[in-house]
N, C-alpha and C positions, 0 to 999 in steps of 0.2 A: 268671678263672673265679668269684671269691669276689664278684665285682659281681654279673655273672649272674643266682648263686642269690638274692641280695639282691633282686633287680630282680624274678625271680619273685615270692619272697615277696611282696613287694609288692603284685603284681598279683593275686594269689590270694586278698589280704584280702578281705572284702566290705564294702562299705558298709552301714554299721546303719542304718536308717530310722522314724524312727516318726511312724507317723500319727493324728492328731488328727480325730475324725471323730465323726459322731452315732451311726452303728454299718453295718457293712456288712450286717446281716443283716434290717434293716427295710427296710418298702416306701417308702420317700420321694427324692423325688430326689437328695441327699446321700446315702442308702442306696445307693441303686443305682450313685452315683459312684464309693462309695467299693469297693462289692464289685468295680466291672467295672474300677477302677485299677488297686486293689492285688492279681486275680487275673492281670494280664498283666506286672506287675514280677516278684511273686512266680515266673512261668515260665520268664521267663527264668533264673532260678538266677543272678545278679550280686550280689544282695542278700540279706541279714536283715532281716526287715521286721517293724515291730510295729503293732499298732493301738489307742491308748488309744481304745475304745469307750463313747463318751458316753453310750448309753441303752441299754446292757446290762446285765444282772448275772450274778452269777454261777450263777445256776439256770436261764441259758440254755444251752442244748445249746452247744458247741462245733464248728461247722460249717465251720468256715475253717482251712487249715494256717499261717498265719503267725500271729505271738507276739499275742495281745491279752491287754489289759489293760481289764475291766470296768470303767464308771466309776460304774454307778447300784447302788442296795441297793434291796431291798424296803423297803416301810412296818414291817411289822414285824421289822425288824432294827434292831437298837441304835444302830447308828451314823447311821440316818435325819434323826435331829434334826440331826445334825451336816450331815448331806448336805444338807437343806435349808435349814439356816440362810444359806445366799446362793446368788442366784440362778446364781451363774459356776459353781457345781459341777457344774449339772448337764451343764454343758461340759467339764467336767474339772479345775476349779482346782484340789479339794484333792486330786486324785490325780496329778498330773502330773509334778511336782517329785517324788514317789516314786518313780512310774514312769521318769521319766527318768534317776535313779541305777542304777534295778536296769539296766535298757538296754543302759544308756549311748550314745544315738544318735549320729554322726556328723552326722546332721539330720534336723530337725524340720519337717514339710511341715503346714501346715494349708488347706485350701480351703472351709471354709466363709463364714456370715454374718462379717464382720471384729470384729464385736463379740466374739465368742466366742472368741475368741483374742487379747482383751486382758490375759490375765494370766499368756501366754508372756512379755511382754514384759521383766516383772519377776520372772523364771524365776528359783532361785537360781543357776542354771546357767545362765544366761542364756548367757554368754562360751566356754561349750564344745564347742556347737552350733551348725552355719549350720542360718540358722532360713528354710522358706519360707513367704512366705504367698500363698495364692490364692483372694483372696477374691471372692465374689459382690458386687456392687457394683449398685446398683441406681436409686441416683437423685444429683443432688448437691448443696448441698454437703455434705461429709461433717464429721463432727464432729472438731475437734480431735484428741479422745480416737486416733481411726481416723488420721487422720493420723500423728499420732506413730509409729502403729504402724508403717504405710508406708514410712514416713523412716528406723525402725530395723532392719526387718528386712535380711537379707542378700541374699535375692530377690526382686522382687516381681512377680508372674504375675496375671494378669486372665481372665474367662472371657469373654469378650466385646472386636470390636475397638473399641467406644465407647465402653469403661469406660477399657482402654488410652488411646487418645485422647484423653481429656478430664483423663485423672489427669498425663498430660504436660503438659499444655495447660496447666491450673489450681494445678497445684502443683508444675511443672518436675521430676517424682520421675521417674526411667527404668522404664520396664517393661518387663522382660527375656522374656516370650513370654505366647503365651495358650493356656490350656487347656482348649477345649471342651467344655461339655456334650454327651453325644452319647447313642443310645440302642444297643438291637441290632435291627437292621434283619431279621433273620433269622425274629423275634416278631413285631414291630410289620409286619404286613404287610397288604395288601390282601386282604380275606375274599368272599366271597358274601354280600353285604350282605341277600338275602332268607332266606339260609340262618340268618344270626345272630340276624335280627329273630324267624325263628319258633321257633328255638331256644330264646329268650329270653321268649315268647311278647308280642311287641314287633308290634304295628299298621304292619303292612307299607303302607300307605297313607301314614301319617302324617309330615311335616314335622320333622325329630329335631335340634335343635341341643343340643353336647353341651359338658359344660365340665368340667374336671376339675383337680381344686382343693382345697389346705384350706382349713376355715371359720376364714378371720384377716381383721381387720380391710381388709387392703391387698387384699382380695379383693371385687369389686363385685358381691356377691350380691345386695343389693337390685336394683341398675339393673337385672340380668339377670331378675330374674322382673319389674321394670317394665315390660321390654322382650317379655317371653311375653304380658304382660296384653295390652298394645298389638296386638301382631300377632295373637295368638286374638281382638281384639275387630273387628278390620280386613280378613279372610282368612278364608277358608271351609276352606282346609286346613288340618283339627287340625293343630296345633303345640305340641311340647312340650320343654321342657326337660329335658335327660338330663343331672345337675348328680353328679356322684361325689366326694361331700363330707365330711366328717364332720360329727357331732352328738354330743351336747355340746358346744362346745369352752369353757374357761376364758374368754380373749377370743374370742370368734367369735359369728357373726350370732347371731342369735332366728331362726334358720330358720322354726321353725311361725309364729309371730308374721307373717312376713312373705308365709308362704302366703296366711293370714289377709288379710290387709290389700288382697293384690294378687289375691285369691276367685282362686287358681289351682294350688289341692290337688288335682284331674284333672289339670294340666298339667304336672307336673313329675317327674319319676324318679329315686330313689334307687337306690344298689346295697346292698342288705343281705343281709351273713353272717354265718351261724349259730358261734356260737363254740363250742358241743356240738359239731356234724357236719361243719362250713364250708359247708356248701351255701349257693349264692351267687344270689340273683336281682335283676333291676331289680323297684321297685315303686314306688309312688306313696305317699305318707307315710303311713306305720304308729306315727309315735311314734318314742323313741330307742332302744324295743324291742318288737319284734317276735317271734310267734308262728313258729317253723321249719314250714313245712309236709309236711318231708321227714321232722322225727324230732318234731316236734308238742311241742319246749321253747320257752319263750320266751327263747329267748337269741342272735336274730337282733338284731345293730344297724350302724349304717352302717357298712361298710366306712372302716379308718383306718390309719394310718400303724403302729398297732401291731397291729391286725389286720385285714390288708390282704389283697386277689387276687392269683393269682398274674399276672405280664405275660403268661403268652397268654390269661386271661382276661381282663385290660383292653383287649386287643389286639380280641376277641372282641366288647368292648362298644363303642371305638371304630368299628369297621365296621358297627355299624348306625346312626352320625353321617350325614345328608347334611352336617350343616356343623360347622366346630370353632370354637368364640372362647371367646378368653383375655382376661378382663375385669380389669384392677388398676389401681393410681394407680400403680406401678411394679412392675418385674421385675430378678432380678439375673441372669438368661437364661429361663428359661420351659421346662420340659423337655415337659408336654403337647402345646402345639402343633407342637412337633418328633413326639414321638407321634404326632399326629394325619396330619400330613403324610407320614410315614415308610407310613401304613394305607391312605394316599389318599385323603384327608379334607381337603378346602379348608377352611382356616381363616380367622378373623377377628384381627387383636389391635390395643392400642393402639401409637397413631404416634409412642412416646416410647422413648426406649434399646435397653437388648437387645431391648424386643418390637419393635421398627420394625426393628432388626439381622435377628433372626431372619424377619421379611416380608421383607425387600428378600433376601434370600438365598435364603429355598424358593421364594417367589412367593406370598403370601399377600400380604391385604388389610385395608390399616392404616386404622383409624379415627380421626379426627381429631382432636385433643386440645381440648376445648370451654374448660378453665380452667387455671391453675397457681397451686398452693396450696403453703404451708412447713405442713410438716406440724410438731406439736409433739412427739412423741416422739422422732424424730431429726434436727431442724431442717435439714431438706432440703426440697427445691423436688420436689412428686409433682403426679402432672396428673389430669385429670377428661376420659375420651372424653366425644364428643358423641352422645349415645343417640338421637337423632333420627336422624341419618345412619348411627349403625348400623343403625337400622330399616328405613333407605333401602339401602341394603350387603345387607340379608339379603332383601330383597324382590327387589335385582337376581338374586341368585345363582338364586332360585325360578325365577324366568325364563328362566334361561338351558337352551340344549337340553340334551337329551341327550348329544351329540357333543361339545356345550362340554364340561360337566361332565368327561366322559373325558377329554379332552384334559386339562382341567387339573388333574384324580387324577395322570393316566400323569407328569404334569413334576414335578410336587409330587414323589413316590416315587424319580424320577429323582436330582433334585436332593438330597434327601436320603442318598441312598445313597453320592452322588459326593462329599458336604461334612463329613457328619459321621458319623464312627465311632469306637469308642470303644480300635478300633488306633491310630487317629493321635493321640487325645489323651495317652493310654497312652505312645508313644511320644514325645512332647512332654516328658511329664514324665524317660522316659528320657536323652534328652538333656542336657537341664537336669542332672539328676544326676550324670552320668556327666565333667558338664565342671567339677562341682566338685571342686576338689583333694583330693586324701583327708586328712585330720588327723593327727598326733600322736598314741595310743593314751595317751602320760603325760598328756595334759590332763585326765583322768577321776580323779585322783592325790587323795586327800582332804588336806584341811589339818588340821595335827595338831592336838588337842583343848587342848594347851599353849599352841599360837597365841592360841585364843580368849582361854582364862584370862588372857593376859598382856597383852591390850587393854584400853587403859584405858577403863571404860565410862562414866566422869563429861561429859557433857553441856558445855560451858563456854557459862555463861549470858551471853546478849549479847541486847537488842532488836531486833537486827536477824533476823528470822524467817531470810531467805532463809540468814545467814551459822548461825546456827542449825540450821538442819537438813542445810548443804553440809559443817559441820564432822564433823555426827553422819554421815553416809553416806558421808564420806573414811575417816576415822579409826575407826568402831566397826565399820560395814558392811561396809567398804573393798570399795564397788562404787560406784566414781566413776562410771561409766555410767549408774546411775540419776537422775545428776543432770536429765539432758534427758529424762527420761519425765513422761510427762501426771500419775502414781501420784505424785512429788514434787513437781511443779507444782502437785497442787491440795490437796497437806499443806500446803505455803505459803501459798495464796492462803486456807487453810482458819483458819489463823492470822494471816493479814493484816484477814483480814475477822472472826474471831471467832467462825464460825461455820460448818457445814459443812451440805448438806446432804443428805440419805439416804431412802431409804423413802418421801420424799414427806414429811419432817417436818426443821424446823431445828433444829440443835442447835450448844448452843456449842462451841467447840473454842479449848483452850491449849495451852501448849508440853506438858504434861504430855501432855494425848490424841496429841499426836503421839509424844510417846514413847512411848508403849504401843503405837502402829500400827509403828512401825520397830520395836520389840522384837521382836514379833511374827513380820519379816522376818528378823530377827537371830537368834533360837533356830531357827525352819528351816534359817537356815542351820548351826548347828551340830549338827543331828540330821541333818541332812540326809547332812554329810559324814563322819558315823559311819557313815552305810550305806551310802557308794562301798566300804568296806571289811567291814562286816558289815550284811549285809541282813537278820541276826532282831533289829538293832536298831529295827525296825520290827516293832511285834507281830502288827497286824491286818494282815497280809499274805496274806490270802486271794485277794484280785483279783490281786494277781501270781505267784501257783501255779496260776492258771487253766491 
């Protein structure tokens, strides 16, 4: 009997989860991932789930029942300088290893960009968590840095089957499932396309192709209003770009600039909402603010990620699209054109990775990739469609009847409903979980503060960098594991060569600089594991009494 009751308990624990994420409470596709995930884990009642919240703070309402952990501060809070002094915070670097003590998770799920979950990898805790990652993966090859990561995580999941594919293929790593983007079909649905247009006060005659996108580089906003110039000067049906973007962005186009250039400020539609009232309408370029005409503030500007529509109003603005296309040099799935498709909106996208994945799967229409460029920020191989042919592509569809078009609304919606939902991916993730073994509860066990003191922290100088730094991270660190991270790999190479380099500026580097960058690693860890056992050893503990 005394097995039994053991065997219950057991089974009765739950698995602690915490998720890494940009936050589930914004409008962006990682937003909306992460809310529609972690609200169907969390219902089942199997888990504790937390969510370290990348682009939150703590003077957001609290809207979600599982544990989050804010990751962002206002400007003017104290600790700002700190938060911004590297760019990895605003993904969670310097609150993570916090957050992960107070926890204490079982595992660590991240699915975002892979970049932003490079400094799980030299977690101080790295070893007492299975870590997954499921990254968006978007073109290849990928950089060393992402590899590593790859090769050391303890699962590795893909959103797409060509990222799968090609990451077996190219770098023999296993990849144990894929976890679809998916959207809710329930929203995203097919409207009275006359009703929305007059609703909207939207030119029920007119030609509407729609794209919907942030303003970032890997986004082909120019091509797309080269491609409106073209066909308004080619065609007697107004046509217009319905472009749901943002403005300003840090990097991001010169949107007026390129109105300008391509004389097509009639042809183009913005969504802008009033941040006073939210009152939300398409308009034609007003600037990066705009006049409300509902409560008569200027405090109308484009629709963004932080102040965003809700999805039945995008749902609302999709269905006055006769056509959809998803314009980039690469995608790490493309959650839009699934949008679009999902509303019965034929789309357009490029014939390269997820976007060609996601065409050959709803039925949409892939554009041909006219060039293939290594892009220099992340030395991978991105393509260039061919905008002649997509000229030719959106001319055909004009022509097609009436009946066509139905027809291929009615399969598009089809196909969507049958392929992707955000139960099964939901589900996905529950499997996966469920099939890892549960852990040990003493590995969370802190190391006593006498350990530390009684390590010898003298250096033993030798010329040889590599044996140099493998001596200091046995012996001072004693997290022999970090030896195969990219993080040590390029302290050495950073001392081989002399010099390191950062911020876009070189600087030199000796053994000394490297000591102070392991220090660094070495007092976290000993603060760190004062707060497995007292958490007000940590003062500014506000984001974890959220």
């Amino acid at each position: 009997m005394e097995g039994l009751f053991v065997y219950i308990y057991i089974m009765t624990i739950k698995k602690r989860i915490l998720f890494c994420t940009e936050s589930a409470h914004i409008k962006s596709g990682y937003g909306n991932y992460t809310k529609s995930i972690l609200e169907r884990l969390f219902a089942t009642n199997k888990y504790d789930i937390a969510e370290l919240s990348c682009y939150r703070t703590t003077s957001q309402a609290k809207d979600f029942p599982w544990k989050i952990y804010p990751n962002a501060v206002e400007k003017n809070d104290a600790r700002f300088a700190q938060y911004n002094s590297s760019p990895s915070n605003s993904f969670g670097q310097w609150r993570f290893d916090v957050a992960v003590a107070h926890f204490k998770p079982d595992i660590v799920i991240d699915f975002r960009d892979i970049f932003m979950a490079s400094f799980q990898r030299t977690s101080v805790f790295r070893n007492k968590f299975h870590w997954i990652l499921a990254p968006t993966i978007d073109s290849f090859p990928v950089k060393h840095e992402w590899l590593d990561l790859m090769l050391n995580c303890d699962t590795l999941l893909t959103h797409t089957e060509w990222a799968k594919n090609t990451i077996e293929e190219l770098y023999n790593i296993k990849c144990k499932g894929i976890v679809k983007d998916s959207i809710n079909t329930n929203i995203f649905k097919p409207l009275n396309k006359i009703s929305c247009r007059q609703s909207l006060g939207l030119d029920l005659d007119a030609f509407i192709i729609g794209s919907v996108m942030r303003n970032q580089k890997r986004k082909l906003i120019p091509d797309l209003f080269k491609i409106i110039s073209n066909i308004n000067h080619n065609t007697k049906t107004p046509t217009y770009l319905y472009l749901h973007s943002s403005y300003p962005e840090t990097i991001g186009w010169d949107i007026p600039d390129l109105l300008l250039e391509h004389n097509i400020y009639d042809k183009v539609l913005f969504t802008y909402l009033c941040k006073n009232c939210k009152h939300w309408l398409p308009m034609k370029w007003k600037g990066a603010h705009a006049i409300c005409p509902k409560c008569s503030n200027k405090q109308m500007i484009l629709a963004n990620v932080a102040h965003g529509i809700e999805d039945k109003d995008l749902a609302k603005i999709y269905n006055t699209f006769d056509l959809y296309i998803q314009y980039a040099i690469c995608e790490g799935f493309g959650i839009p054109p699934l949008e679009a498709a999902s509303c019965g909106i034929p789309f357009l996208t490029v014939d390269h990775g997820a976007m060609a994945e996601l065409s050959d799967d709803l039925g949409g229409q892939k554009i041909p990739v006219a060039s293939v460029f290594r892009d220099h920020d992340h030395n991978s191989d991105r393509v260039h469609p061919n905008n002649n042919i997509c000229i030719d592509l959106i001319k055909q569809f004009q022509n097609l009847s009436i009946s066509q078009k139905t027809q291929l609304s009615e399969n598009l919606r089809i196909k969507t409903i049958n392929k992707h939902s955000w139960d099964y991916t939901a589900k996905a993730f529950e499997d996966i979980i469920d099939n890892i073994s549960a852990t040990d509860a003493s590995r969370w066990s802190s190391i006593p503060e006498e350990h530390f003191n009684q390590i010898d922290k003298t250096a033993k100088q030798t010329t040889n960098n590599r044996e140099f730094i493998y001596n200091i991270v046995d012996n001072i660190l004693e997290a022999p594991e970090l030896k195969s991270s990219f993080f040590i790999q390029q302290v050495i190479m950073g001392l081989d060569n002399g010099y390191i380099i950062s911020d876009k500026s070189v600087s030199p580097y000796k053994q000394q600089d490297a000591l102070k960058t392991l220090e660094v690693w070495f007092n976290n860890k000993v603060t760190l594991n004062k707060f497995l056992d007292n958490p007000s050893a940590i003062v500014a503990n506000d984001f974890l009494n959220y």
